[in-house]
Every structure is written in C-alpha cells, then in structure tokens.
N, C-alpha and C positions, 0 to 999 in steps of 0.2 A: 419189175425192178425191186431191188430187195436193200432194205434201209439199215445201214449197221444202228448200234444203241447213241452213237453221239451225230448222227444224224445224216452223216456222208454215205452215196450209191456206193456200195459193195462190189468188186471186182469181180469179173466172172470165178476168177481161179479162188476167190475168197467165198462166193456163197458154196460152190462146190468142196472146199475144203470142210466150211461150217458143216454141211450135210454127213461129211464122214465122221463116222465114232470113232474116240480115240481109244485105242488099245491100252492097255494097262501093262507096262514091260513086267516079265518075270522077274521076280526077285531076285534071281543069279545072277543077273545084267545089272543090279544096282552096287553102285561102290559108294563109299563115303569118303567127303572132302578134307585133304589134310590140309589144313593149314598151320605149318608147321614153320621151326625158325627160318628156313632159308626161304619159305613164302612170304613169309612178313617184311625180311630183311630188305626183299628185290623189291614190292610194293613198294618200301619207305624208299629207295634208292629210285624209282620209275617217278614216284609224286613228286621227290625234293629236288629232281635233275627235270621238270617238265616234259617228262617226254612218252611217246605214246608206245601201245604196242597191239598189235596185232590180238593178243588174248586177253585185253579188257574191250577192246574198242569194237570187236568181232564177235564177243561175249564166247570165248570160246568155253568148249566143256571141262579141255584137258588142263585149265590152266593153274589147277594145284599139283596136281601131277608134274607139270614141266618145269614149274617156278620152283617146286621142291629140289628136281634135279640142275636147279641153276639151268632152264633152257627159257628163251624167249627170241620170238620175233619181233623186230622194232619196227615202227610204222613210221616213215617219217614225214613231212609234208603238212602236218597239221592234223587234226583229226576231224578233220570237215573234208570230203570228197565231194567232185563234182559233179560225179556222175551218181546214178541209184539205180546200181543194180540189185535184182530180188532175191540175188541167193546171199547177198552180205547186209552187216546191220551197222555198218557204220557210216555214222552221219552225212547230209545229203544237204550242202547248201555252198554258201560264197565263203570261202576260208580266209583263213586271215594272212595277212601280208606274212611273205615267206620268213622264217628264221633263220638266218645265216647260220648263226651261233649252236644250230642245232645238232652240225657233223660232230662236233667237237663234244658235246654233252655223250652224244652216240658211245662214240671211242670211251671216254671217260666210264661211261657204263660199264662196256664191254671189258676194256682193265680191270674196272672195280668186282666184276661176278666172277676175273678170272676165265675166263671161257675162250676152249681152243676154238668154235665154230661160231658161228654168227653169221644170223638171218636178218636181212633187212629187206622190207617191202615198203610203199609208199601209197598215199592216197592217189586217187588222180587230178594231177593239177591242170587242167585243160585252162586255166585262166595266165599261165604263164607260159612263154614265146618257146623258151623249148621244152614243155612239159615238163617239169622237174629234173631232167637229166643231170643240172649244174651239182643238184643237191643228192643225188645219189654216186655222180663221180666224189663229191667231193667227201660224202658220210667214206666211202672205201678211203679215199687217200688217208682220214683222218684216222680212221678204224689202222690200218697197217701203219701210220706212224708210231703211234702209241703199241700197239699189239702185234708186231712184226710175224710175230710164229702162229697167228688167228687166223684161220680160214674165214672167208667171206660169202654167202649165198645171196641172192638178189632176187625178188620172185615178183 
C-alpha cells in the first residue's frame, strides 16, 4: 500500500502514474497566455452575472484563446456536480438549491458578448426529479428570446 504525503491510500491509477517521468514538452508546443481586453471584459461580465462556465470550472487550457475571441461555454446548474468523474475537475458534492433566475442571466450574457453561437452544458444534477432538464429547456427559451438570430448547442 503506498501512502500519498497528506496521509490517504493512493489509487492504483495514482501510484502508477506517480512512477511515470514526466516528459518536458518541446518548446514549439509552448504558447503564451493572452490576456487581453476582451479576456478581462468576459471574466468581469462571468463574475458580476454569477454565472459558471465550462473553461474556469473545467480549468480549461484554451481559455485565453477562446475568451479573447468572445467564445465560451456556460455551465449551468451550479457548479457543484453530483457525480465525480476522473476525466473532469469540476466540483463533486450536494449543490445548492437550483437558480431559477439563472436562464435569464445566460441570455443576458449571451446579448451582452454579441455571440452568434452559444454553447451551454450543465452539471449533473441527479438530486433533482427531472435531472435539470427544466433549466436547460428554459436557458434555450430564454437564450432565443433575447438573441433570436443565436444558434444554440447543448452538450
């Protein structure tokens, strides 16, 4: 049995990972993070509207890159899931009582960045009767009120 440093059994998949050396990527494979006005802009607009997204919550790599070009995927549901699966990093516990008010923040975004396409995905709410479905019909309803000409994706 093999004992991580803060004192919990280590997963098989974890001592076996520990074992392998990490490579050093070539330096053609490195880019640098822009964070630039229309990165700053969507941050302050994500913070002051409460609401999540897929490339904070996800820790994604690309997300100067996509925030620069005005792209994001919204997360909606809370940002606590209930399930914890190991290829995703977002959060793994009892979420908090659902947001109503959160389609409508969505849309207001989705206005606010101008954006003809828009992605929305959700946590898994397995603690609610019909899995979140209420609050991803109603993020589209609210999304094509406001942004009539917006494509919609759901993933």
């Amino acid at each position: 049995m093999t004992i991580a440093p803060d004192g919990r059994k280590l997963l098989r998949l974890e001592v076996r990972n520990a074992e392998t050396p990490i490579e050093r990527k070539p330096s053609w494979i490195k880019t640098r993070a822009k964070m630039g006005p229309e990165y700053k802009e969507l941050k302050n607009l994500v913070k002051r509207e409460g609401l999540h997204t897929v490339c904070e919550e996800a820790g994604c790599p690309n997300i100067f890159e996509c925030w620069e070009d005005r792209e994001a995927t919204f997360l909606i549901g809370g940002e606590q899931c209930t399930r914890r699966c190991d290829f995703c990093q977002i959060d793994t516990g009892k979420p908090s009582e659902l947001d109503r008010d959160e389609p409508r923040r969505v849309a207001e975004s989705v206005q606010a960045m101008g954006l003809r396409y828009s992605t929305v995905t959700g946590v898994a709410r397995d603690d609610l009767p019909d899995g979140g479905a209420w609050l991803y019909a109603e993020t589209v309803r609210q999304i094509k009120a406001l942004n009539p000409n917006t494509g919609v994706e759901l993933l």
